[in-house]
Structures are given as C-alpha cells and as structure tokens.
N, C-alpha and C positions, 0 to 999 in steps of 0.2 A: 755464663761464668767463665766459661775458657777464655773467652777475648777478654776478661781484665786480666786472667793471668797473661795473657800473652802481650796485652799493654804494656802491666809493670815488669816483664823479661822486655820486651824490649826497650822501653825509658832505663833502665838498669843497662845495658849496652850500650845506649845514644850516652849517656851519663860516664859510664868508662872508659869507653871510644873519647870522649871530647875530653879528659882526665890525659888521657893518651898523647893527645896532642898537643895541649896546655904543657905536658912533662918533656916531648919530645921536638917540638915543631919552636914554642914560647918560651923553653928552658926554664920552667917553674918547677924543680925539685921539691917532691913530696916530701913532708917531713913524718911522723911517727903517726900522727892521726889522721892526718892523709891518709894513709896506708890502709888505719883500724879503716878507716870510713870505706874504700874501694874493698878491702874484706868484707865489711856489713852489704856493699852494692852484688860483690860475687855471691853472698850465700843467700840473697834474697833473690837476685832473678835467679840461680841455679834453683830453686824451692817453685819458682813462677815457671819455671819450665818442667820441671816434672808433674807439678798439678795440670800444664796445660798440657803434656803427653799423656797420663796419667786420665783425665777427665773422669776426675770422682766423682764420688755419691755423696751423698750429706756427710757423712762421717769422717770421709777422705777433705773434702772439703774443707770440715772445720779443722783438722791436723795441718793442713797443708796452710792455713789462714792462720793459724796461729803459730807455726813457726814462721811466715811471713812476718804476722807481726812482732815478735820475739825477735826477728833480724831487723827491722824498722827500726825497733824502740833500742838497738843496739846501736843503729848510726845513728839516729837522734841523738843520744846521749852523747855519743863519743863528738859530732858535728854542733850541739851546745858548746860546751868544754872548750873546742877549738875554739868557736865565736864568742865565748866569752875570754881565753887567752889572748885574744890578739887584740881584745880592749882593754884587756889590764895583764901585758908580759909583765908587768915586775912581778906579778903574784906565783909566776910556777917559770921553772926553767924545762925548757924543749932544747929542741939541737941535738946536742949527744949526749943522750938522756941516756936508764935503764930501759924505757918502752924502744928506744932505736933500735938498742942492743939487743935487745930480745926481740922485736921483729924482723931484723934482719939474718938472727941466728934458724929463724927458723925455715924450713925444708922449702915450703915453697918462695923464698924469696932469693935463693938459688935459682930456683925452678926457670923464675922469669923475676928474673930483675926490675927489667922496665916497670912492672906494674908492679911491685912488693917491696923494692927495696927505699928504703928510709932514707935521703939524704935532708930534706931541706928543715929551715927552722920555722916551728910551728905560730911564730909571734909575728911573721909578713907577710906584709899587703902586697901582694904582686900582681891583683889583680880583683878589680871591682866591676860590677855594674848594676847601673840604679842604685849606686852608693852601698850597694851589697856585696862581701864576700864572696870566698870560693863558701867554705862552712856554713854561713847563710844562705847560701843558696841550698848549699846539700842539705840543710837543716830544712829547708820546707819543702823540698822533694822526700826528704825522711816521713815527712808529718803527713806528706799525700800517701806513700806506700800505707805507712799503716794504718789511717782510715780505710784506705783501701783493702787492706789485710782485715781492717773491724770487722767490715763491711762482708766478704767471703767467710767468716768468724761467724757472723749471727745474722744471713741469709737465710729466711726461710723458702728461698725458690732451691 
C-alpha cells in the first residue's frame, strides 16, 4: 500500500511541476480554478505523503484514503466546472471574478505566487492534446486519484 501512496504523491508533483511550466516557461496564466484544482493537487499528495511516511494500519489507512478521496472528489468537481466552462463561457463569467478575489486574498498566495495566484480567464483554450483540455485532462487524473483513494478506502490487505 505504501508505493500507491507514493505513486499518487508523486503523479501529484509531476502534475504541479508541469502546471509550473505551462505557467512559467508557456505563459498560460492560471485563472481562479486553476488554482482550486493545484490546491485539490497540493492537499492530496501532501495526505499521500504522510500515509506513505506514516505507513498505517487498517484504520490509518482508511483515514488517510478517505481524505485522499475527499481531495480527489474536490478537484473533480472543481476540474468538471472548468471543462464544462470553457464549452459553454456565456453560461458563467471568470476572469476577475469574486473566487479570483478571494483566492488571491488569501495567505498562501502571498506565500508563493507563482503556484497560487489567479491571473488568467477560466473560458481559454491555450492549450490541447488529443483534442483535450488542461481540465480534461486534470479531470481524469482526478478520477484515477480517487479510485485510487476507493481502493486504500476498502482494501482488505
């Protein structure tokens, strides 16, 4: 059970790391669910790295698998939302929203900028493959964490 947690801490790195790049290297400015979603990516490997330091017992296990999948099912959600935004922007306005405003008010987006702060609009394509999104994509890397979280959840090994 340790090497899936230490899988999905590190696919949650390779995943923020290339987020990193995209933002700094590609100049694809994060916009407001960008952000939720790399928050859903920080609080789920931080939770896969304590389980994998940690190496519980059945009980630590299913805690540590369900707040895995409780953060899963939080970039799901929020990585939906986006991939459904950017099929239909007339439905909701992004950019310089109240969620910019209030993510970028808060402590850690001070902290570090590059990875927290909100600039871009959530309704552009800046960047495809295999006719996929960024949120498409993050949406089925969401959907493997939290099977994968099911899965540490209701392991009987």
């Amino acid at each position: 059970m340790r090497l899936l947690f230490l899988f999905i801490l590190l696919c949650c790195i390779v995943l923020l790391g290339y987020a990193q790049y995209l933002q700094h290297v590609e100049k694809l400015l994060p916009c407001p669910l960008c952000v939720a979603q790399r928050l859903a990516y920080w609080l789920l490997g931080l939770t896969a790295l304590l389980a994998f330091l940690h190496n519980p017992g059945v009980t630590g296990r299913r805690i540590y698998g369900f707040l895995m999948f409780a953060f899963a099912l939080m970039g799901a959600i929020i990585a939906t939302r986006h991939a459904w935004l950017i099929r239909f922007p007339e439905a909701f306005e992004c950019g310089i929203s109240p969620e910019e405003a209030f993510l970028n008010s808060l402590p850690i987006a001070d902290w570090w900028p590059g990875m927290f702060e909100a600039n871009g609009d959530c309704a552009n394509i800046d960047w495809e493959l295999l006719t996929l999104t960024i949120p498409d994509w993050s949406l089925v890397a969401f959907v493997i964490f939290s099977i994968s979280a099911l899965y540490t959840l209701f392991s009987k090994k």
